[in-house]
N, C-alpha and C positions, 0 to 999 in steps of 0.2 A: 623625100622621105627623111625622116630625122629617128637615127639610134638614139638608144640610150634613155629613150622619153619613157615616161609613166604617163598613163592615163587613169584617173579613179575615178568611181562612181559609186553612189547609192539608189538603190530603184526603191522608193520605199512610198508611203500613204503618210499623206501629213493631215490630220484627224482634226487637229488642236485649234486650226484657223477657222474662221470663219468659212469660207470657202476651199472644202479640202482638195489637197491638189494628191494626184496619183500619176507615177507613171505608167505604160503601157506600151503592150511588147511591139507595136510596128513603129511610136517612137525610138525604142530602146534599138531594133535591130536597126534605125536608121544609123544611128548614133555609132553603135558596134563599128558597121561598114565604113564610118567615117573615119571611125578612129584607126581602121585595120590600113586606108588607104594613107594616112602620118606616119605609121611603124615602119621602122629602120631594123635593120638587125638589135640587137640587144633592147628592142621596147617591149616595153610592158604594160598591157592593160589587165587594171581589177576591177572585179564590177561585185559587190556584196547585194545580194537578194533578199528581199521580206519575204520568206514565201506566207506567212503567216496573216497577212491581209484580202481582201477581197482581189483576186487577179494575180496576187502573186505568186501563186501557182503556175499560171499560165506564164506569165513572163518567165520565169523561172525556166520553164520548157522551153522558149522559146528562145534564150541564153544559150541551155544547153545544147538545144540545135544547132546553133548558127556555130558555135564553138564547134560542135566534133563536124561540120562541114567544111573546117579550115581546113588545108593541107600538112598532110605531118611532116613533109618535106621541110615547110618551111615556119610551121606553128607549134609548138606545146601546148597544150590546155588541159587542163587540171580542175578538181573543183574542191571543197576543202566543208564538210557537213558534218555536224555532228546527229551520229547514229541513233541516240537515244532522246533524241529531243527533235521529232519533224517540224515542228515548227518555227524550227530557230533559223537566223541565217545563213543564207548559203553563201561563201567566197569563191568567185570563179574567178581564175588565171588565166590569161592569154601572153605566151610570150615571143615575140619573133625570133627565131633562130638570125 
């Protein structure tokens, strides 16, 4: 396990290509788990959400899930939205005690 690390991410819909690429949430939670089994005490993982695109609503839940099923023993999670705009980003924090 390694302290100290940040892990980021964007779950976003990329429109603009040719072939748009999106992610989704049973990629996303794979990712999560992978990342929660690197965390050392003092890591940190952020993960910013579109919820704003097709699906990312659903991801977006499925974030928040996997977050409040951490242990508060040994996780903080937090999430960071602004109230007056649903469909802006969401910033979720994950940090290892």
């Amino acid at each position: 396990m390694l302290g100290d690390l940040v892990i980021t991410s964007r779950l976003l819909l990329l429109k603009e290509v040719t072939n748009p690429i999106i992610t989704v949430p049973e990629k996303t939670s794979q990712a999560l788990e992978s990342a929660c089994r690197l965390m050392g005490p003092g890591g940190l993982i952020s993960v910013m959400v579109y919820v704003g695109h097709p699906g990312g609503r659903e991801e977006y839940e499925t974030i928040q899930s996997f977050a409040s099923g951490l242990p508060s023993e040994s996780w903080v999670c937090c999430k960071f939205e602004m109230l007056n705009r649903p469909l802006a980003p969401v910033l979720v924090l994950l940090f290892k005690k």
